[in-house]
DSSP file (Angstrom, degrees, kcal/mol; ACC not computed):
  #  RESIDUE AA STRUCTURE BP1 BP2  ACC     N-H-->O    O-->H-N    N-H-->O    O-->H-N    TCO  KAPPA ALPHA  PHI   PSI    X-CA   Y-CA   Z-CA
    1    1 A X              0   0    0      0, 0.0     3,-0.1     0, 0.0     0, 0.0   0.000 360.0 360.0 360.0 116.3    0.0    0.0    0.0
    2    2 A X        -     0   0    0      1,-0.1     2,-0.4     0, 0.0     0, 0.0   0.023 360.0 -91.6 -81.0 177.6    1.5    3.1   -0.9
    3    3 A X        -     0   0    0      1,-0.1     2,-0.3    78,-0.0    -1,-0.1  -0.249  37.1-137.9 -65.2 115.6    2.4    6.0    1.4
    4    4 A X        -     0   0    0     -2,-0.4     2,-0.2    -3,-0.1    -1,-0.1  -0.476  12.0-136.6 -54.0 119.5   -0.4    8.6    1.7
    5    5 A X        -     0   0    0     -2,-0.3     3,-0.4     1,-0.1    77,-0.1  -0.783  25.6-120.0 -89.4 159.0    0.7   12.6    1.7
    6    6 A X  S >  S+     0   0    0      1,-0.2     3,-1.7    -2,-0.2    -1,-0.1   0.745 115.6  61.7 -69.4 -26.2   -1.0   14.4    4.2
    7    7 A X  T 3  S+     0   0    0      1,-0.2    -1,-0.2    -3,-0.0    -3,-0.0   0.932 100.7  57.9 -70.5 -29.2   -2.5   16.6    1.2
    8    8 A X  T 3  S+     0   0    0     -3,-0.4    -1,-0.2     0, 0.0    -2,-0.2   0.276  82.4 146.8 -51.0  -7.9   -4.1   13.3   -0.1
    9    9 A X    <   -     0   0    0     -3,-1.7    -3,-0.1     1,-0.1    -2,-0.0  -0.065  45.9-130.6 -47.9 120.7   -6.1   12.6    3.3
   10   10 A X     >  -     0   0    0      1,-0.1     4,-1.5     2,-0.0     3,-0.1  -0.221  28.5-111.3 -56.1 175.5   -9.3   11.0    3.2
   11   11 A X  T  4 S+     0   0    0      1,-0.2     4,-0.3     2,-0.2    -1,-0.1   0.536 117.5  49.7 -95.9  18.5  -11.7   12.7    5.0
   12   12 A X  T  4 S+     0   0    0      2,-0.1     4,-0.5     3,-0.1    -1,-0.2   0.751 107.5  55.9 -91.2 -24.7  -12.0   10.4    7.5
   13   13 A X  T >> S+     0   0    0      1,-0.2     3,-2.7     2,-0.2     4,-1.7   0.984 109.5  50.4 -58.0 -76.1   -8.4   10.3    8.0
   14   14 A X  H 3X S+     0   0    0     -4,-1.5     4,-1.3     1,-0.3    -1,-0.2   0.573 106.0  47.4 -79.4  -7.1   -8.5   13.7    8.4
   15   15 A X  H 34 S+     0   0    0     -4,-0.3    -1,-0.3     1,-0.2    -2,-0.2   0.304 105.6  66.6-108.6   5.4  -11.6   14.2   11.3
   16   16 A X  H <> S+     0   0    0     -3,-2.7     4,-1.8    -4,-0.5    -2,-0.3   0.604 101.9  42.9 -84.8 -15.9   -9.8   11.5   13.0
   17   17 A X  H  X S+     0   0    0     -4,-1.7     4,-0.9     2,-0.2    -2,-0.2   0.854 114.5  50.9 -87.9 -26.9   -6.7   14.0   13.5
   18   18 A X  H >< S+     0   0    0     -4,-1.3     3,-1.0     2,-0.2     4,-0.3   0.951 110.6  49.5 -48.1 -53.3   -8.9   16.7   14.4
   19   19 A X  H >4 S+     0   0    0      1,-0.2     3,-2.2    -4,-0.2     6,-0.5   0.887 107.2  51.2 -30.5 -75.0  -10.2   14.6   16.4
   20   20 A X  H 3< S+     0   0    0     -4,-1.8    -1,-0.2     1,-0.2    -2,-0.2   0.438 107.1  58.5 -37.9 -39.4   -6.9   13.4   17.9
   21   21 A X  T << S+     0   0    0     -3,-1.0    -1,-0.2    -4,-0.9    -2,-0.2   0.164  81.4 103.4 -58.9 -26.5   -6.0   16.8   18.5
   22   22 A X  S <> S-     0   0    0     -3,-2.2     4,-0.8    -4,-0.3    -3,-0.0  -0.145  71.8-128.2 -73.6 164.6   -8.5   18.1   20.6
   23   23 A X  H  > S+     0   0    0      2,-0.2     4,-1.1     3,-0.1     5,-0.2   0.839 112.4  57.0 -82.2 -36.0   -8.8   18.9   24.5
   24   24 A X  H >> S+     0   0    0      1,-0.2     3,-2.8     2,-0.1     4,-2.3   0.985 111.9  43.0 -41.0 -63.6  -12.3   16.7   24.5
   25   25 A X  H 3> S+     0   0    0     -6,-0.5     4,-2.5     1,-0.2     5,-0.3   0.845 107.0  52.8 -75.6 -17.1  -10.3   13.9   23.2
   26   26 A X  H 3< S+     0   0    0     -4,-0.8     4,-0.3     2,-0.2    -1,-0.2   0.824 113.6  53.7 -76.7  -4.1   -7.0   14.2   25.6
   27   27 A X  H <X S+     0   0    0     -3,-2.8     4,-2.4    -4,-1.1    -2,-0.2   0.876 114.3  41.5 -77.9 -35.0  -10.2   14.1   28.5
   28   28 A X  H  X S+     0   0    0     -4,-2.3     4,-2.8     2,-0.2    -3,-0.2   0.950 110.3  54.0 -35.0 -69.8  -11.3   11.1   27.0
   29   29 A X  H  X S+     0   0    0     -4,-2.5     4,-0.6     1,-0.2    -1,-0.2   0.773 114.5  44.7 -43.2 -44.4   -8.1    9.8   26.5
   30   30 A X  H  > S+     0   0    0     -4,-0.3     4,-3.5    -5,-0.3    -1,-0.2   0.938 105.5  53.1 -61.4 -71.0   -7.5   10.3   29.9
   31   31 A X  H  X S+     0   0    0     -4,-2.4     4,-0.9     2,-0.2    -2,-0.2   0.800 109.7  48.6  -5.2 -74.5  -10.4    9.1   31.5
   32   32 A X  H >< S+     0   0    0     -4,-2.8     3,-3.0     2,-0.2     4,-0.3   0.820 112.2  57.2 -69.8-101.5  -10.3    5.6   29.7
   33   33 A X  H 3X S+     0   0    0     -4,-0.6     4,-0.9     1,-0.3    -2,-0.2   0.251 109.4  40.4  37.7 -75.7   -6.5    5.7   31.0
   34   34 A X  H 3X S+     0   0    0     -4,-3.5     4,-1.8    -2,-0.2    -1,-0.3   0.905 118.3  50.8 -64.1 -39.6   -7.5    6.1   34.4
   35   35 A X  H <X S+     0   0    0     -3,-3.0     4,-1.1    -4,-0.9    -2,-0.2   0.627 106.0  52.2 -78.5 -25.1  -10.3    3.6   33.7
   36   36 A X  H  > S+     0   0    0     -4,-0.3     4,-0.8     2,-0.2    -1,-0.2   0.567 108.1  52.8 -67.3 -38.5   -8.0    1.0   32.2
   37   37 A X  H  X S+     0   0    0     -4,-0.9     4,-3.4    -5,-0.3     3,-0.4   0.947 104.0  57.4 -67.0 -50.5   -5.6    1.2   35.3
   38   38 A X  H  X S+     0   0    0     -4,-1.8     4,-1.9     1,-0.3    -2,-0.2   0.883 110.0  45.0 -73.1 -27.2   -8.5    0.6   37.7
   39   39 A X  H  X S+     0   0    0     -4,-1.1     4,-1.9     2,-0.2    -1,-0.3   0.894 108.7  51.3 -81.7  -9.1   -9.3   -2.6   35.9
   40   40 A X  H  X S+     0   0    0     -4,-0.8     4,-2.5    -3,-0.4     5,-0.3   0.996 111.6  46.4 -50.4 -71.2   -6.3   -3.8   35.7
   41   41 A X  H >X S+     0   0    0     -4,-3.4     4,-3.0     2,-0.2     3,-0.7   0.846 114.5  48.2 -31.5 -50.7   -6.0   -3.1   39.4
   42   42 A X  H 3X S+     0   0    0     -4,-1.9     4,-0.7     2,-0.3    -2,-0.2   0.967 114.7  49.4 -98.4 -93.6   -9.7   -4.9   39.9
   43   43 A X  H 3< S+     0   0    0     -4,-1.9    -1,-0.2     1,-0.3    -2,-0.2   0.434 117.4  40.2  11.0 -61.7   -8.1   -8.0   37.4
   44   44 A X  H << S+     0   0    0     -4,-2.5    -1,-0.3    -3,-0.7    -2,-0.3   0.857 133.8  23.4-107.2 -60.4   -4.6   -8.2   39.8
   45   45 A X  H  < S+     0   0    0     -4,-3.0    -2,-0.3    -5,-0.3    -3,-0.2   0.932  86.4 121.1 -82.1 -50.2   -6.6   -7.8   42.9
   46   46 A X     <  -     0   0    0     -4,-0.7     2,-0.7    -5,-0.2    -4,-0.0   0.319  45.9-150.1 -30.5 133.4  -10.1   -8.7   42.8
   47   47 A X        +     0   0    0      2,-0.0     2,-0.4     0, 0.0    -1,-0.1  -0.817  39.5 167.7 -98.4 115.4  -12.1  -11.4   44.9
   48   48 A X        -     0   0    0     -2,-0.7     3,-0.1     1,-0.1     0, 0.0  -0.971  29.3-152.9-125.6 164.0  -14.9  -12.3   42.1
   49   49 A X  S    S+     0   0    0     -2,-0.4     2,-0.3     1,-0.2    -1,-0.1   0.143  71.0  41.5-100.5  21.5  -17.1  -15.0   42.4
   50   50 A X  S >> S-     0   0    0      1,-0.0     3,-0.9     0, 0.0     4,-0.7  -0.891  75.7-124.1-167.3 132.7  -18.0  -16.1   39.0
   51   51 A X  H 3> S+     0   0    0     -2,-0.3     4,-0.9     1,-0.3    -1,-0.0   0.628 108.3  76.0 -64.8  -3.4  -15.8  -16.3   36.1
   52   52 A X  H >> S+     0   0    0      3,-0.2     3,-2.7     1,-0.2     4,-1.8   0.982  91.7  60.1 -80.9 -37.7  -18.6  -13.7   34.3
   53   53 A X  H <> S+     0   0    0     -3,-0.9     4,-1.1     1,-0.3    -1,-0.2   0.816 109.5  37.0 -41.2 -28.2  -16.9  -10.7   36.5
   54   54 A X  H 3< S+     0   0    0     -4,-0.7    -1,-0.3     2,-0.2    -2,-0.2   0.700 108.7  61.9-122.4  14.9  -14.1  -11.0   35.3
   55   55 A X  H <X S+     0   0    0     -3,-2.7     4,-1.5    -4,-0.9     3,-0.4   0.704 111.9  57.1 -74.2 -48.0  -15.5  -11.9   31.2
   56   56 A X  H  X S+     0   0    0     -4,-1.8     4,-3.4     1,-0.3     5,-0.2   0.892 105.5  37.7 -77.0 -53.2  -16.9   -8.4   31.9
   57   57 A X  H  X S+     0   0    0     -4,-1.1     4,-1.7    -5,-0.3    -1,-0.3   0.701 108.5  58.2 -80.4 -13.9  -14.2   -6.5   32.6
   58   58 A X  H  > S+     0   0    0     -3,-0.4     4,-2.6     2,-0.1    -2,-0.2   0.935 109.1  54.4 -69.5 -45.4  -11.8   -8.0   30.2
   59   59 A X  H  X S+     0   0    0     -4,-1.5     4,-3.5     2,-0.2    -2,-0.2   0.911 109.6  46.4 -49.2 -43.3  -14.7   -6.8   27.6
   60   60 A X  H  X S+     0   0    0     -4,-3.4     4,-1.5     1,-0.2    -1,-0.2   0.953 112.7  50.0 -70.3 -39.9  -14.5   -3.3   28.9
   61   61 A X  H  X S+     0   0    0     -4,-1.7     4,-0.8    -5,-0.2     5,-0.3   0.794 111.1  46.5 -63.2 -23.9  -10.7   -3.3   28.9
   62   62 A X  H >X S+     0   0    0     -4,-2.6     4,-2.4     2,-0.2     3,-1.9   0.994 108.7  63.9 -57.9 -67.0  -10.6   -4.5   25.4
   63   63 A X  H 3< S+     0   0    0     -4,-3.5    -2,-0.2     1,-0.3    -3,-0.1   0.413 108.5  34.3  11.5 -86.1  -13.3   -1.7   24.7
   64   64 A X  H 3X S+     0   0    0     -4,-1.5     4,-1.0     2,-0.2    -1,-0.3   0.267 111.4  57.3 -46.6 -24.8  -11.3    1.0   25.5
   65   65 A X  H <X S+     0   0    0     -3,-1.9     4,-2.8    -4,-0.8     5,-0.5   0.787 111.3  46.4 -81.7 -41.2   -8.1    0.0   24.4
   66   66 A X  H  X S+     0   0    0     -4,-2.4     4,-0.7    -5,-0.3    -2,-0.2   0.861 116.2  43.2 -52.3 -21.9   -9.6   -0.6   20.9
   67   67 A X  H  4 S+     0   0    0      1,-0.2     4,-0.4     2,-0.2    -1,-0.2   0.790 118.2  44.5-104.0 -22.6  -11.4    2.7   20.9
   68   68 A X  H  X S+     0   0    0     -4,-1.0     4,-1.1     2,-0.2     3,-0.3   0.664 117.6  48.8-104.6 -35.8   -8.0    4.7   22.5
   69   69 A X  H  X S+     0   0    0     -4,-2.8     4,-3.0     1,-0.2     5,-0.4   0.864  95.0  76.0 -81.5 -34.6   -5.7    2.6   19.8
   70   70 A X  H  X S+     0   0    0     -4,-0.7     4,-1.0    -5,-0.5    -1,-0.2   0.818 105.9  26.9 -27.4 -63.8   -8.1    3.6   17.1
   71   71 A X  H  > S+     0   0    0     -4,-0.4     4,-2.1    -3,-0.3    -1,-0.2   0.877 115.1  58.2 -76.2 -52.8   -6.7    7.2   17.0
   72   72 A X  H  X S+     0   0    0     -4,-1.1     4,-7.2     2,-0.2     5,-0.2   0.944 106.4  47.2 -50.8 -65.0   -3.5    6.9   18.0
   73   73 A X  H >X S+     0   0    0     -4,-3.0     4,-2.3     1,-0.2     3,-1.8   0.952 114.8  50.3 -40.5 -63.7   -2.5    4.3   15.1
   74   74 A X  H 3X S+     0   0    0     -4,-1.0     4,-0.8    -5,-0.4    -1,-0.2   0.797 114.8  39.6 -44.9 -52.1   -4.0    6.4   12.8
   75   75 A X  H 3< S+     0   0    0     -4,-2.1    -1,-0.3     2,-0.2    -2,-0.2   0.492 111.8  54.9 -84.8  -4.9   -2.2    9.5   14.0
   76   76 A X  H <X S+     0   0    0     -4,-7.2     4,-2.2    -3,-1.8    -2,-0.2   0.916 112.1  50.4 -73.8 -50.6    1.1    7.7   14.5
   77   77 A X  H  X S+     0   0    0     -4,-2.3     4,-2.0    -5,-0.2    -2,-0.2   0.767 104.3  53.7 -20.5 -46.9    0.6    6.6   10.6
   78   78 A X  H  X S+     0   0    0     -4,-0.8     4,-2.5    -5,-0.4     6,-0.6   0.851 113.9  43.8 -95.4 -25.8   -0.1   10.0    9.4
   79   79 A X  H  4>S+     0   0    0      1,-0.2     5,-1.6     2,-0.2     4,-0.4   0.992 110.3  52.9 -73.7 -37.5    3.5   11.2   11.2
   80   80 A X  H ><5S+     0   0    0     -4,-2.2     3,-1.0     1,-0.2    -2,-0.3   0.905 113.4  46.2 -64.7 -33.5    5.5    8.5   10.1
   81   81 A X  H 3<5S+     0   0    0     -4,-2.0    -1,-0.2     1,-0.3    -2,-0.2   0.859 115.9  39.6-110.8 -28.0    4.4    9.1    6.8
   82   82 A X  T 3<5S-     0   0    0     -4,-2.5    -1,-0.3    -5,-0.2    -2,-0.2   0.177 108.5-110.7-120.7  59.4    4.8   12.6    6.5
   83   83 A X  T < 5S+     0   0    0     -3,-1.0    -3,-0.2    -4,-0.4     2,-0.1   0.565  70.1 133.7  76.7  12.1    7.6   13.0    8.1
   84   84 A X      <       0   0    0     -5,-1.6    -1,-0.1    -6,-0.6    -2,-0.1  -0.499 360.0 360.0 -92.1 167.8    6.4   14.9   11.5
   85   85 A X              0   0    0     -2,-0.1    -1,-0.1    -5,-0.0    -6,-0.1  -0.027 360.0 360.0-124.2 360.0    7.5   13.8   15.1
């Protein structure tokens, strides 16, 4: 697949870097962050009593890592390729 220039953005490409960019999304970002530690924590520590507790909370951690990796890839992509750090 060849290398995309940034003048060449789809426009979805490109309202995910707005996106990306924003102070909404670095509360987000943040947020699931914080929310991602605690299950971890909950995971490492937790007394559960039914193997669905803790099928739930892997689901929510997936969740959120998918939806937090989502942007990121996308906007690591679009530096490596045109050349920004």
């Amino acid at each position: 697949m060849p290398n995309k220039p940034a003048d060449t953005l789809t426009e979805k490409d490109s309202m995910i870097l707005q996106m990306a960019r924003t102070e909404g999304w670095g509360l987000i970002s943040e947020m699931a962050e914080q929310r991602i530690a605690a299950i971890r924590q909950d995971l490492e520590t937790g007394t559960f009593e039914n193997l669905s507790q803790i099928s739930y909370l892997q689901g929510e951690l997936r969740g959120l890592k998918t939806v937090l990796n989502y942007a990121k890839i996308r906007l690591d992509k679009f530096k490596k390729e045109s050349g920004k750090k």
